[in-house]
Backbone as CSV, one residue per row, in Angstrom:
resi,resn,N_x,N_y,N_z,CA_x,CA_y,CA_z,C_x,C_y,C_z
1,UNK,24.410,-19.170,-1.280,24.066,-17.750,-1.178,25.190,-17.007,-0.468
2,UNK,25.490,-16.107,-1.137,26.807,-15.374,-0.479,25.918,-14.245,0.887
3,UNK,26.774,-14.064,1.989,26.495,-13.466,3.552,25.861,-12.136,2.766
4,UNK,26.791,-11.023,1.948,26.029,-10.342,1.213,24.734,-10.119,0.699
5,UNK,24.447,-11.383,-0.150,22.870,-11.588,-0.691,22.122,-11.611,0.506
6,UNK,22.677,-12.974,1.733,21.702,-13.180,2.568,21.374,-11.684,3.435
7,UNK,22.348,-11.240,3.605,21.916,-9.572,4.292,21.264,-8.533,3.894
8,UNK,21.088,-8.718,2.653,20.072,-7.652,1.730,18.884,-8.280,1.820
9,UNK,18.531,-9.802,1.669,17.111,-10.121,1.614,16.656,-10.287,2.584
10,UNK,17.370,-10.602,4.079,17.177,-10.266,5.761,16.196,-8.934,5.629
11,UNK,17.165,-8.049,5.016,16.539,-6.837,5.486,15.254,-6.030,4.750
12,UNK,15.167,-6.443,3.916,14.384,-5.317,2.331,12.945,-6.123,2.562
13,UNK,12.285,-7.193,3.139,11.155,-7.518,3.233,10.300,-7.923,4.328
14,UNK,8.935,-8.179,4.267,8.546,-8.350,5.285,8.878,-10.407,6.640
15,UNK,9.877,-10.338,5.698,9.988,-11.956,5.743,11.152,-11.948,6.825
16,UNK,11.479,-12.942,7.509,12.258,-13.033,8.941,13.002,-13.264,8.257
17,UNK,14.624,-13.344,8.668,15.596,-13.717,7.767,16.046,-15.834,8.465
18,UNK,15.239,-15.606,9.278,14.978,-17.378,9.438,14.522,-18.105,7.745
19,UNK,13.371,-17.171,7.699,12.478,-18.170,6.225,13.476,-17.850,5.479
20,UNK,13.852,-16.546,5.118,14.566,-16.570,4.035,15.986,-17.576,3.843
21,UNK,16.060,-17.709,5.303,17.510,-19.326,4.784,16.645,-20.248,4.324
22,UNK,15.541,-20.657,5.194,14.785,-21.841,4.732,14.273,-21.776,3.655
23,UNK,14.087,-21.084,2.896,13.759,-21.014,1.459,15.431,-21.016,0.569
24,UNK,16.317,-20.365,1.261,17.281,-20.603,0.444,17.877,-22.094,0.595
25,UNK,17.518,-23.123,1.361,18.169,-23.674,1.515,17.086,-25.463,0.524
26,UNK,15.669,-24.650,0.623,14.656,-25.429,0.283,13.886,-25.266,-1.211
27,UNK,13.793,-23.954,-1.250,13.059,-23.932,-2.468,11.688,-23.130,-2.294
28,UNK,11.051,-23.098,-0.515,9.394,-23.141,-0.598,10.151,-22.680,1.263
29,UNK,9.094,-21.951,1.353,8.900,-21.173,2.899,7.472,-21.036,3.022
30,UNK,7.108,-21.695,4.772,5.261,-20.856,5.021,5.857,-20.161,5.622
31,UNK,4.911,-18.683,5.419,4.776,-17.887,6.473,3.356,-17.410,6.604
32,UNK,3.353,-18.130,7.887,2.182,-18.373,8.590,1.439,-16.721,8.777
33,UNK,-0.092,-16.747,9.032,-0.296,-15.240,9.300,-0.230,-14.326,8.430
34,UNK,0.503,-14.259,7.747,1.001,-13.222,6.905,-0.312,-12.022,6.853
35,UNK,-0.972,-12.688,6.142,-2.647,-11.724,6.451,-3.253,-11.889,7.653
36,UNK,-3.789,-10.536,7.672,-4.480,-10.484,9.040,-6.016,-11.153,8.556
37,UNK,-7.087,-11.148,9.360,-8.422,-11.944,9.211,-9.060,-10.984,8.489
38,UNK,-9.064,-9.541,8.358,-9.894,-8.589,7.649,-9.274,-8.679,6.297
39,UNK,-7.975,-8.712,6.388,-7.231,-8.899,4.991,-7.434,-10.349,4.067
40,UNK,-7.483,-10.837,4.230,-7.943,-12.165,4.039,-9.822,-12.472,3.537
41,UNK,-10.557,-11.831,4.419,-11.669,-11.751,4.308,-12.048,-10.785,2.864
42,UNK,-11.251,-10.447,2.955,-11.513,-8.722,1.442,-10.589,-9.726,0.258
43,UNK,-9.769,-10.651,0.429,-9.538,-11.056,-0.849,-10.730,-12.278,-1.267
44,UNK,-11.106,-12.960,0.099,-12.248,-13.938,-0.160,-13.779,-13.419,-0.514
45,UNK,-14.077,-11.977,-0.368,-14.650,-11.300,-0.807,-14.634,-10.783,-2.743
46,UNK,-13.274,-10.384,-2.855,-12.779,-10.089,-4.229,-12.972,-11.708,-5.368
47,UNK,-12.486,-12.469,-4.709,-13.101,-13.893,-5.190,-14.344,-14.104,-5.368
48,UNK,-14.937,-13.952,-4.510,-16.672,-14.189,-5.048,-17.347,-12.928,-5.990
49,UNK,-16.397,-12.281,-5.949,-16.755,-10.618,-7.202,-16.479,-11.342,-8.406
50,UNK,-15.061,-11.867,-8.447,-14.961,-12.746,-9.541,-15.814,-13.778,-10.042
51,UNK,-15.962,-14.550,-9.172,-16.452,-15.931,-9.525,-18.122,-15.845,-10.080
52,UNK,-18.961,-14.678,-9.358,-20.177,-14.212,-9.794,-19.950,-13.089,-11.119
53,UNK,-19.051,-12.808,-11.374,-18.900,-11.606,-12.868,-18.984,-12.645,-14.049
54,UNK,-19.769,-12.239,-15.028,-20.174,-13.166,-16.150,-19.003,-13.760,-17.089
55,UNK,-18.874,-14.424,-17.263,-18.015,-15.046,-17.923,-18.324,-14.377,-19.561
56,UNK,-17.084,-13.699,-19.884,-17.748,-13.120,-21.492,-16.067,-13.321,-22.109
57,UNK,-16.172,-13.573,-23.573,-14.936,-13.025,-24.144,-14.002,-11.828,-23.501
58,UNK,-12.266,-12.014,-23.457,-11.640,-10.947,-23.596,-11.707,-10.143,-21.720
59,UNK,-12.201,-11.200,-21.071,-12.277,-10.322,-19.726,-11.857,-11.572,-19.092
60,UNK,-12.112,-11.934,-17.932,-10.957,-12.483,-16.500,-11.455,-14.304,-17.406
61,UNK,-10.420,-15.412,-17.218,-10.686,-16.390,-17.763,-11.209,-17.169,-16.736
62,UNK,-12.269,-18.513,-16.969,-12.646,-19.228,-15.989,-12.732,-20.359,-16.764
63,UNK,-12.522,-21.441,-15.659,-12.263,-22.867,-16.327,-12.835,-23.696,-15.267
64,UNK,-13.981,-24.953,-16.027,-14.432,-26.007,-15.099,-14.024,-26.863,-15.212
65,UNK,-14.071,-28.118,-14.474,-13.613,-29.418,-14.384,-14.839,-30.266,-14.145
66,UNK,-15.150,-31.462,-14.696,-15.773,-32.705,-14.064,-15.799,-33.371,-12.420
67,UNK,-16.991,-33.092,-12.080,-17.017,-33.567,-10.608,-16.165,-34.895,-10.447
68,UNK,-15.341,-35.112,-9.557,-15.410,-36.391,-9.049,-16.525,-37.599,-8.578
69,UNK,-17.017,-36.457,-7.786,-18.233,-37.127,-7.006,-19.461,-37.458,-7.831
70,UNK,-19.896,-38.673,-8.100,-21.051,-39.446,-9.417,-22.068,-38.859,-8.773
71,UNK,-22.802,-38.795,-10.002,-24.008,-38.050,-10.779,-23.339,-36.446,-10.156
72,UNK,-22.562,-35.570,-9.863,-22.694,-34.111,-9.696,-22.311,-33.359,-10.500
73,UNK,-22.758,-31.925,-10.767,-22.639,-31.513,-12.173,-20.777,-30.843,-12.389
74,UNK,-20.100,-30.425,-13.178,-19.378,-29.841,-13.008,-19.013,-28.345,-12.045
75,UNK,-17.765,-28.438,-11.869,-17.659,-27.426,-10.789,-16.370,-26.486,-11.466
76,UNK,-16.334,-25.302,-10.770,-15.367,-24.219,-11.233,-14.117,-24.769,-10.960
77,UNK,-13.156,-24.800,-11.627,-11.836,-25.320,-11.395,-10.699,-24.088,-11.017
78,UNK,-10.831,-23.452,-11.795,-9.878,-22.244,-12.271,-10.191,-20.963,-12.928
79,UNK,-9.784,-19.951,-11.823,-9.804,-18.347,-12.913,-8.652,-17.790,-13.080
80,UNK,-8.167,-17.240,-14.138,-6.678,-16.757,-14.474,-6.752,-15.178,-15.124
81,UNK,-5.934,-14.634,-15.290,-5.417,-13.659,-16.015,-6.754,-12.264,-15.632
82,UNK,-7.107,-12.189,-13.991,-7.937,-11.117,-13.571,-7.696,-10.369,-13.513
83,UNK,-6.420,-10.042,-12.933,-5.276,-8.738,-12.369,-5.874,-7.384,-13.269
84,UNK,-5.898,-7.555,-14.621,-6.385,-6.033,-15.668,-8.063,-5.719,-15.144
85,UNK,-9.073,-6.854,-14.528,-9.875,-6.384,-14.635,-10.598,-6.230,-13.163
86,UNK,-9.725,-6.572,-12.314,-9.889,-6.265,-11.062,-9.229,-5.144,-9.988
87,UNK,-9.667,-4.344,-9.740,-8.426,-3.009,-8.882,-8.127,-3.805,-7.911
88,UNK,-8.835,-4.276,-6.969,-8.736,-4.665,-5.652,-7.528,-5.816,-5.855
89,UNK,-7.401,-6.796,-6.781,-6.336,-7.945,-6.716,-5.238,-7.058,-7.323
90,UNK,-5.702,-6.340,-8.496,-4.477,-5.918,-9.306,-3.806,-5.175,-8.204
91,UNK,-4.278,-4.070,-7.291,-3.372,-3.905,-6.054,-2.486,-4.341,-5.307
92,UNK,-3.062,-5.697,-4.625,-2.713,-6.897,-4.063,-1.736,-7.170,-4.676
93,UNK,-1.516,-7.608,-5.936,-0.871,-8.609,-6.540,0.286,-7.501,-7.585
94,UNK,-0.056,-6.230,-7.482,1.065,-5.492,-8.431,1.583,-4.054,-7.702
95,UNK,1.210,-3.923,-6.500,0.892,-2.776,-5.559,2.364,-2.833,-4.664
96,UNK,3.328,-3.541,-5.114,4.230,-3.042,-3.652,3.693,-3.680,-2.950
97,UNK,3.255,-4.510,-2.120,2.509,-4.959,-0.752,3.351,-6.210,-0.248
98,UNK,2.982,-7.075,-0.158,3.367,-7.634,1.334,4.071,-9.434,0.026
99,UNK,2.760,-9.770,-1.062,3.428,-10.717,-1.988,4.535,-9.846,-2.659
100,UNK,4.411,-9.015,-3.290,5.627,-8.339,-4.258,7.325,-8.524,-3.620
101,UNK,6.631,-7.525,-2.048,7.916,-7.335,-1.348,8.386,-9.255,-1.343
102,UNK,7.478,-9.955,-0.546,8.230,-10.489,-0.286,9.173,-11.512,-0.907
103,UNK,8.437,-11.728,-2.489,8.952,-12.320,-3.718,10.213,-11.330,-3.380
104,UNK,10.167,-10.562,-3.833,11.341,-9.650,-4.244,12.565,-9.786,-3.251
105,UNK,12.142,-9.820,-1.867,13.200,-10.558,-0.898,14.036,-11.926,-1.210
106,UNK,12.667,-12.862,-1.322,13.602,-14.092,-1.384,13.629,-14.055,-2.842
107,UNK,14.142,-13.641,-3.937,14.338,-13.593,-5.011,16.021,-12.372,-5.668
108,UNK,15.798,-12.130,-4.255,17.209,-11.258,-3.838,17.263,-9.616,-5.157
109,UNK,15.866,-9.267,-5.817,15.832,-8.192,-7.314,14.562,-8.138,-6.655
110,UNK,14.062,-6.719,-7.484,12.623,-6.657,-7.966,12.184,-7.469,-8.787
111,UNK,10.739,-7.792,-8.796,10.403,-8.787,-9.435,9.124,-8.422,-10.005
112,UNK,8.292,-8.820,-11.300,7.080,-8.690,-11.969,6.837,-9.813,-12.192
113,UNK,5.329,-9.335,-12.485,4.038,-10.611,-11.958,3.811,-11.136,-13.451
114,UNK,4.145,-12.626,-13.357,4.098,-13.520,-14.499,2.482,-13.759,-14.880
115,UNK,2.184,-14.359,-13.658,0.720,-14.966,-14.034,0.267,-14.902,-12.544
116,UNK,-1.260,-15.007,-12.902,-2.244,-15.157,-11.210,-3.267,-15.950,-11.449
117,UNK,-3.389,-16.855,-11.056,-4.548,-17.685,-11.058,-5.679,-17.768,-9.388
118,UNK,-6.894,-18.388,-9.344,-7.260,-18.918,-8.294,-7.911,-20.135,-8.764
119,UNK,-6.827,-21.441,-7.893,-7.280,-22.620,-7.898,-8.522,-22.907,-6.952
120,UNK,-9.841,-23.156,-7.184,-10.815,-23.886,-6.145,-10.891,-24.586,-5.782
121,UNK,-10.557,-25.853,-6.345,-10.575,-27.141,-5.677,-11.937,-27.161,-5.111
122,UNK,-13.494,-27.389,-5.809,-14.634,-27.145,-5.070,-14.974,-28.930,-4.412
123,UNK,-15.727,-29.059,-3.859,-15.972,-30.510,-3.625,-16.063,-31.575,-4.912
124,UNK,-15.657,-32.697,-5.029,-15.582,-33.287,-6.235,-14.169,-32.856,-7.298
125,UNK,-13.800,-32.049,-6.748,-12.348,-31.405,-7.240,-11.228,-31.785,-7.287
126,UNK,-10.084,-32.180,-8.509,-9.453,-32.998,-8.613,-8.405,-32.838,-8.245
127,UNK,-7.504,-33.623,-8.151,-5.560,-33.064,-7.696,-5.091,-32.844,-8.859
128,UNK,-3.741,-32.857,-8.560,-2.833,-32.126,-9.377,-1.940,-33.453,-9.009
129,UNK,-1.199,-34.253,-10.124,-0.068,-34.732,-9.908,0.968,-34.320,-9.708
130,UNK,2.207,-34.734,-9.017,3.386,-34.698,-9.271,4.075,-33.909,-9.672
131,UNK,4.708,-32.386,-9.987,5.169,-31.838,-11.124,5.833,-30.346,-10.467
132,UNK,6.789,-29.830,-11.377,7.689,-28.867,-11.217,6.933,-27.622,-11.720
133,UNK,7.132,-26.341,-11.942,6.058,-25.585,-12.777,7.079,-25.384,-13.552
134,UNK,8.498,-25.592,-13.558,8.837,-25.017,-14.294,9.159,-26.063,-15.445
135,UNK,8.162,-27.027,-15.589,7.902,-27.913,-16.658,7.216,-27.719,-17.960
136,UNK,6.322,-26.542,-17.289,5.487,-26.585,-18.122,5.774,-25.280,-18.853
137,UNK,6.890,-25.499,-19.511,6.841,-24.788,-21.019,8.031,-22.980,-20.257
138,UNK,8.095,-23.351,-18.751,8.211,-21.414,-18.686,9.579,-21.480,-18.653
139,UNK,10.420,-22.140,-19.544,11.742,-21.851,-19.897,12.069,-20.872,-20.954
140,UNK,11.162,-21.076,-21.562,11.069,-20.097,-22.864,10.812,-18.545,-22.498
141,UNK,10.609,-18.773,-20.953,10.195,-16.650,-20.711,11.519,-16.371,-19.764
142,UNK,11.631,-17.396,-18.765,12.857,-16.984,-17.482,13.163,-18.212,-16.983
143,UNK,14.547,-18.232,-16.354,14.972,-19.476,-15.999,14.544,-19.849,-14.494
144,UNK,14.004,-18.573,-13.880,13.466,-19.216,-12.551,12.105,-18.341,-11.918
145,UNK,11.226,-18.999,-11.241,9.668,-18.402,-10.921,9.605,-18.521,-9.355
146,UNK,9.057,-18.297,-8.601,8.720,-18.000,-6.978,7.070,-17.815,-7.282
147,UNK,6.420,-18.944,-6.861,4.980,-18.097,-6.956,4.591,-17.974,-4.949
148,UNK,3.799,-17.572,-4.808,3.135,-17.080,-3.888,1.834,-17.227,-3.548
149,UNK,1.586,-18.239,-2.519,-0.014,-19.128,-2.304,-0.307,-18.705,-1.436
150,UNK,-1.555,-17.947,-1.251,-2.131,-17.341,-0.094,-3.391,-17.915,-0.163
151,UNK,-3.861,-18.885,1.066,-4.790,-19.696,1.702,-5.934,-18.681,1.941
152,UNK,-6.966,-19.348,0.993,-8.055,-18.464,1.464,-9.367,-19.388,2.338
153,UNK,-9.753,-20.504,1.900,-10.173,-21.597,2.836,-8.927,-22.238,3.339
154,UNK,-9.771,-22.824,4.713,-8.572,-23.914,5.321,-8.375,-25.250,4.417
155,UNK,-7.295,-25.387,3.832,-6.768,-25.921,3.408,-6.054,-27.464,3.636
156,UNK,-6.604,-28.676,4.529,-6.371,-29.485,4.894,-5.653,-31.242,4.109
157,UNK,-5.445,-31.825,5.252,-4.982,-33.027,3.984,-6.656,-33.762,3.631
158,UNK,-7.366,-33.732,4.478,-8.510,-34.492,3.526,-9.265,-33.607,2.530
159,UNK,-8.990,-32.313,2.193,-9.354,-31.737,0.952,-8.661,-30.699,0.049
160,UNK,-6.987,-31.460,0.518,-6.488,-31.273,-1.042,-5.421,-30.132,-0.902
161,UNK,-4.660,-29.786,0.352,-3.871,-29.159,0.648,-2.386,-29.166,-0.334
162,UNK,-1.730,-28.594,-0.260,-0.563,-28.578,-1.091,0.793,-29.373,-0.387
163,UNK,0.985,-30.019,-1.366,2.360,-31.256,-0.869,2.930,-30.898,-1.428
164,UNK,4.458,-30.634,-0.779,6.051,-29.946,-0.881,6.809,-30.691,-0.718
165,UNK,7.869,-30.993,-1.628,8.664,-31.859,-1.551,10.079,-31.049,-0.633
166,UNK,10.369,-32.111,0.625,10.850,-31.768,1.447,12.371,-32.174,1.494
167,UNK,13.242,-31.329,0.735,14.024,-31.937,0.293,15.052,-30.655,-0.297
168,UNK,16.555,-30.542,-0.052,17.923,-29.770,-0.379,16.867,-29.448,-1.678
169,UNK,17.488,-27.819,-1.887,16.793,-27.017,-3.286,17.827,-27.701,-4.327
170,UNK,16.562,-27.892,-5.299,16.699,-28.316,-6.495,16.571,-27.393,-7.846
171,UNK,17.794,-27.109,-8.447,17.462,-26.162,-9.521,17.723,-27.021,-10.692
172,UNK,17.137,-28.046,-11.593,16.988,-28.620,-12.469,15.684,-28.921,-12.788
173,UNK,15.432,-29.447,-14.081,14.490,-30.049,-14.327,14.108,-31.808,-14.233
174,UNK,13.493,-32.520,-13.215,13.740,-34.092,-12.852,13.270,-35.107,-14.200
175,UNK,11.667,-34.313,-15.105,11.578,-34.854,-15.792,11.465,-34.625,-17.338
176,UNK,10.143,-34.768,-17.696,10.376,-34.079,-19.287,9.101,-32.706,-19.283
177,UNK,9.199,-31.720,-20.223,8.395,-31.064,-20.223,7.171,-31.272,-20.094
178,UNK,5.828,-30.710,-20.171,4.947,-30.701,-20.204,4.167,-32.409,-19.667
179,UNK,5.027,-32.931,-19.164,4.469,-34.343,-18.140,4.734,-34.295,-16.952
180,UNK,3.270,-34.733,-16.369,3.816,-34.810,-14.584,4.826,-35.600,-14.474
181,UNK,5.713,-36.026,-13.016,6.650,-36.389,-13.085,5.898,-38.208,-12.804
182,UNK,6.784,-38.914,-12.968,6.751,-40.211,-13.093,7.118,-40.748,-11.328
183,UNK,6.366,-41.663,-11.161,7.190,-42.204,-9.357,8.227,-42.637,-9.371
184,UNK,8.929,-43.289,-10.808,9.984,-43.411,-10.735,10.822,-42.386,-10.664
185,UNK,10.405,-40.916,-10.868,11.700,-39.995,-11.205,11.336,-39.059,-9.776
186,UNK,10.000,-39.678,-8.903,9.705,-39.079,-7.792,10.252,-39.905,-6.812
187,UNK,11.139,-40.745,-6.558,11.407,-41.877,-6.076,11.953,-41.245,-4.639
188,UNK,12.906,-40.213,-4.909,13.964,-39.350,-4.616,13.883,-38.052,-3.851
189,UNK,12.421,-38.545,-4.015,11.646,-37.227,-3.058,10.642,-37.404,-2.054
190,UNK,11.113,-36.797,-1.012,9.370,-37.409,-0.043,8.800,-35.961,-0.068
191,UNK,6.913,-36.557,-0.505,6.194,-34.969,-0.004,5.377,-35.242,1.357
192,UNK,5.642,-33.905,1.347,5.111,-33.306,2.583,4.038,-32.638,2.757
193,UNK,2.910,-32.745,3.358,1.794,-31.755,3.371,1.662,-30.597,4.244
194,UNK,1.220,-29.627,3.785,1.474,-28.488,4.124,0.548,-27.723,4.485
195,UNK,-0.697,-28.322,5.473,-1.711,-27.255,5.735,-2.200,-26.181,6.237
196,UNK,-3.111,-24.763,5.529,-3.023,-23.894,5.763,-4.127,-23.413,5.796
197,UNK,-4.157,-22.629,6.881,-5.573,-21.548,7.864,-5.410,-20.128,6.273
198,UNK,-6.771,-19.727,6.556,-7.006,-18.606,5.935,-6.093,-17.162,6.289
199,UNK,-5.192,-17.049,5.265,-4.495,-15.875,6.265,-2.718,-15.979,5.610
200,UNK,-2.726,-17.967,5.439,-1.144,-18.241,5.543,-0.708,-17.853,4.005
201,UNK,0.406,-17.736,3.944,0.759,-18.028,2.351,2.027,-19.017,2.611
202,UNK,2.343,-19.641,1.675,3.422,-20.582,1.023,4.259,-19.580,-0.289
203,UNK,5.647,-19.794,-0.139,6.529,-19.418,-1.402,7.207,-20.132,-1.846
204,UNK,7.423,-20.878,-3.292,7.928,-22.126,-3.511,8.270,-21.519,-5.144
205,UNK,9.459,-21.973,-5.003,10.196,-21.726,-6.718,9.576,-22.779,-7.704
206,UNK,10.253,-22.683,-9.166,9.501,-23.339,-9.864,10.105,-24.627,-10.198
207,UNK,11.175,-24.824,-9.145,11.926,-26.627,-9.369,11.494,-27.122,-8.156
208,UNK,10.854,-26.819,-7.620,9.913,-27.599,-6.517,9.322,-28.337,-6.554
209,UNK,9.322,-29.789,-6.866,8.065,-30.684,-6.771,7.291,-30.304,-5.870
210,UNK,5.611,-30.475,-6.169,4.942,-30.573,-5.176,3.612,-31.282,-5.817
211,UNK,2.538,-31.351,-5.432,1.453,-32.235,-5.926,0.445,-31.692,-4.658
212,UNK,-1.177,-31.800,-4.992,-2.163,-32.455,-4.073,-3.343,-33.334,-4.409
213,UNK,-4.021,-33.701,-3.499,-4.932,-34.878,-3.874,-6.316,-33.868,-4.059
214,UNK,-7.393,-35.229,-4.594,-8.718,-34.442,-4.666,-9.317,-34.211,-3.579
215,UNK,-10.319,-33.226,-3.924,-11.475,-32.459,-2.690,-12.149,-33.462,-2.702
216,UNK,-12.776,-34.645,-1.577,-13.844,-35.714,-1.721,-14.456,-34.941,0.049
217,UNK,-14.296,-34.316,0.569,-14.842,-32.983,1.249,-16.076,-32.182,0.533
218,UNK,-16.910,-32.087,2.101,-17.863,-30.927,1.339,-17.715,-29.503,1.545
219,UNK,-16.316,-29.596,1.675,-15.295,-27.875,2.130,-14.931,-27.540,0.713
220,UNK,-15.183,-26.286,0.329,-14.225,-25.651,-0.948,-12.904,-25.508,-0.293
221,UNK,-12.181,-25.303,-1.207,-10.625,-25.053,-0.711,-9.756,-24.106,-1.645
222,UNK,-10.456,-22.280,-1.788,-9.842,-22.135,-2.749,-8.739,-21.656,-2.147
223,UNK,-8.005,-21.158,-3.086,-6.481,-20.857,-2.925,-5.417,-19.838,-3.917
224,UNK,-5.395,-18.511,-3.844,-4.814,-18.071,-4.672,-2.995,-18.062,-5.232
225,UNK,-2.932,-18.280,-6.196,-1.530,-18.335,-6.591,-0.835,-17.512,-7.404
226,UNK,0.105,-16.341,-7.062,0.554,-15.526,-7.471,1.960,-15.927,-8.260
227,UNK,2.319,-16.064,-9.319,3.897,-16.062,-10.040,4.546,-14.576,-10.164
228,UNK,5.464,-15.097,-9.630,6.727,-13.469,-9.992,7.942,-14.056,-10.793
229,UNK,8.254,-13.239,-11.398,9.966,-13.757,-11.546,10.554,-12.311,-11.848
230,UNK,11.896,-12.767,-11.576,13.317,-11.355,-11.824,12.776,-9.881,-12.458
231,UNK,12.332,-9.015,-12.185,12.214,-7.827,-13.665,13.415,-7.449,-14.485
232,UNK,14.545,-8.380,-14.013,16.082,-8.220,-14.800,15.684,-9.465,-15.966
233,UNK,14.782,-10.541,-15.489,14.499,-11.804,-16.628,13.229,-10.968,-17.861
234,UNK,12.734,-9.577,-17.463,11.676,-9.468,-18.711,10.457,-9.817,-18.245
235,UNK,9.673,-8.512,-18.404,8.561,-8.755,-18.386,7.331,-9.779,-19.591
236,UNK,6.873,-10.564,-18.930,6.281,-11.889,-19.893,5.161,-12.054,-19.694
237,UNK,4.199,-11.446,-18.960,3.007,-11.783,-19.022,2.280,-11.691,-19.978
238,UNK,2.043,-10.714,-21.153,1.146,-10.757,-22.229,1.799,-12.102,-22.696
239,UNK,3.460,-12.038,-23.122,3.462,-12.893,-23.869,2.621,-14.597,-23.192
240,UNK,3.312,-15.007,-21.684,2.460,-16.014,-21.723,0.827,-16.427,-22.042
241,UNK,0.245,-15.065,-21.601,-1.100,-15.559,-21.703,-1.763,-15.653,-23.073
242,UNK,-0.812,-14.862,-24.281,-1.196,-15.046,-26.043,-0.618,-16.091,-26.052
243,UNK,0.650,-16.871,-25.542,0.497,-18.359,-25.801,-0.439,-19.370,-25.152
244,UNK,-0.989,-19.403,-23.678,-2.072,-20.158,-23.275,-3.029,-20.164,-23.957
245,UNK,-3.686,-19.019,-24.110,-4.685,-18.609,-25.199,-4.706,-19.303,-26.154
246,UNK,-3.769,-19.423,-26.915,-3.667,-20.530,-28.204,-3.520,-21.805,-28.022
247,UNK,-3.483,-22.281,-26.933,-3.256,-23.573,-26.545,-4.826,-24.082,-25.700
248,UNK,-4.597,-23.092,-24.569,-5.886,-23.595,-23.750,-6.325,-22.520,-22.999
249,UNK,-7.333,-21.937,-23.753,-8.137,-20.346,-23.728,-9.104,-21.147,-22.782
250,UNK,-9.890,-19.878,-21.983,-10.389,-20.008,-21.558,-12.059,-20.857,-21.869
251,UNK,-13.317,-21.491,-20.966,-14.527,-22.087,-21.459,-15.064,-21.248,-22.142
252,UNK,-14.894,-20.080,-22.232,-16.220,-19.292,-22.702,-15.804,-19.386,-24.130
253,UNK,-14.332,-19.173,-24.541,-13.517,-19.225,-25.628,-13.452,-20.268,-26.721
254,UNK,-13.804,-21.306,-26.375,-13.318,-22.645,-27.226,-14.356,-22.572,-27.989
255,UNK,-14.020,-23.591,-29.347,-14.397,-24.294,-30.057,-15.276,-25.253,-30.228
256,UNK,-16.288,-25.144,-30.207,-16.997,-26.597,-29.673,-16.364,-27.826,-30.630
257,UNK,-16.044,-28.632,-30.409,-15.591,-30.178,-30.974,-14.144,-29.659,-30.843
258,UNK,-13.337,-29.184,-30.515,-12.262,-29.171,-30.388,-11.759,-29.343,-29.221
259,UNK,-10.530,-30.752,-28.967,-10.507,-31.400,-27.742,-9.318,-30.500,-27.343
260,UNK,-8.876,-29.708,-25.906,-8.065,-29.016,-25.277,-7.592,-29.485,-24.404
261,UNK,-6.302,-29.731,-23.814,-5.816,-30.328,-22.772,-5.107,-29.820,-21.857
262,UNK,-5.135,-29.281,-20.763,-3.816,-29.063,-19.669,-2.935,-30.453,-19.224
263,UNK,-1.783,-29.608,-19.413,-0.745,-30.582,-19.498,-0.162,-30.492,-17.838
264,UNK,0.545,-29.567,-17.662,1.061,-29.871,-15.934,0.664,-28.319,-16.005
């Protein structure tokens, strides 16, 4: 990073210019706090607006998963693509505020919002292997992503916190598309767990390994995840979500007998 870059993204966000080396130097920065407890409370609020709004065609997507835990019924896994039908997140998440700016800092440009999901991880809730995001297919929109994880339950290692690979930034791809990575090609990396109070967020590019384990906790652990990339790389959000859509639309959406898979 040239003294230049680093002095513009020092200054233009809400981010110390400490994180911003440590992200330049890593890939992924916490900054702890970031939300205050009322702020925090109004997005864990906006979540349960979601999570209770009916699941219908053509409005916010929701996706379940299979309990871990025997005989329990399935649990909510995932909601995506809310931002159009929510003011309160679409604010949050497209408003100038505190994720935008600070993408836009350590990203050294303005930046627009790729995708938004909220992972739950409810009890019985599974991990995530191994894997880069920028594996999964988002070469085809921009060559680089920063998403933005803001902890809305506490987030611990016995239910499923987020592991960061702790390790000089990596701008390649380690394995093959659309597969988690292999231990052999993780050999080379140690993760790190990274737990977080209601309030914190995490910023981690999209050549970041990271992974977490399952919820076997009777704590939910949700967790929202914001993607930005460059507004000099093109705005891509319709386009990604008319390709998910065709791949792996939301439950309310499918096919019955037709088998759908998430890949990484």
């Amino acid at each position: 990073m040239s003294q230049a870059l680093a002095t513009f993204q020092a200054m233009q966000g809400p981010l110390p210019a400490t994180g911003v080396a440590h992200y330049a130097r890593t890939g992924w920065l916490a900054a702890r706090g970031l939300f205050s407890p009322e702020e925090t409370a109004e997005i864990s609020r906006w979540t349960d607006e979601l999570t209770a709004a009916p699941e219908v065609p053509g409005r916010h997507w929701v996706y379940h998963e299979p309990s871990l835990i025997p005989g329990a019924a399935p649990v909510i896994q995932r909601i995506e693509n809310f931002c159009p039908f929510h003011a309160g997140f679409d604010r949050l998440v497209r408003g100038g505020g505190k994720l935008e700016s600070a993408c836009a800092q350590l990203m050294g440009g303005p930046v627009v919002l790729f995708k938004e999901k909220i992972n739950f991880k409810m009890p019985g809730g599974a991990g995530f292997e191994p894997h880069q995001d920028q594996q999964a297919g988002w070469s085809a929109y921009a060559p680089l992503f920063i998403t933005a994880l803001v902890c809305i339950d506490r987030a611990t290692e016995q239910n499923g916190c987020l592991k960061m690979a702790n390790v000089p930034r990596f701008a390649g791809l380690i394995g093959d598309e659309w597969k988690p990575l292999t231990p052999e090609q993780m050999a080379g990396f140690a993760l790190t767990s990274l737990p977080t109070q209601p309030g914190d967020a995490l910023f981690f590019d999209s050549y970041v390994p990271h992974a977490s384990d399952p919820n076997m906790t009777e704590e939910a652990r949700r967790i929202l995840y914001i993607t930005y990339n460059l507004a000099s790389d093109g705005d891509h959000r319709a386009r990604y979500y008319a390709d998910k859509h065709a791949s792996f639309p939301p439950d309310v959406e499918r096919i019955p007998g037709r088998d759908y898979r998430f890949k990484v």
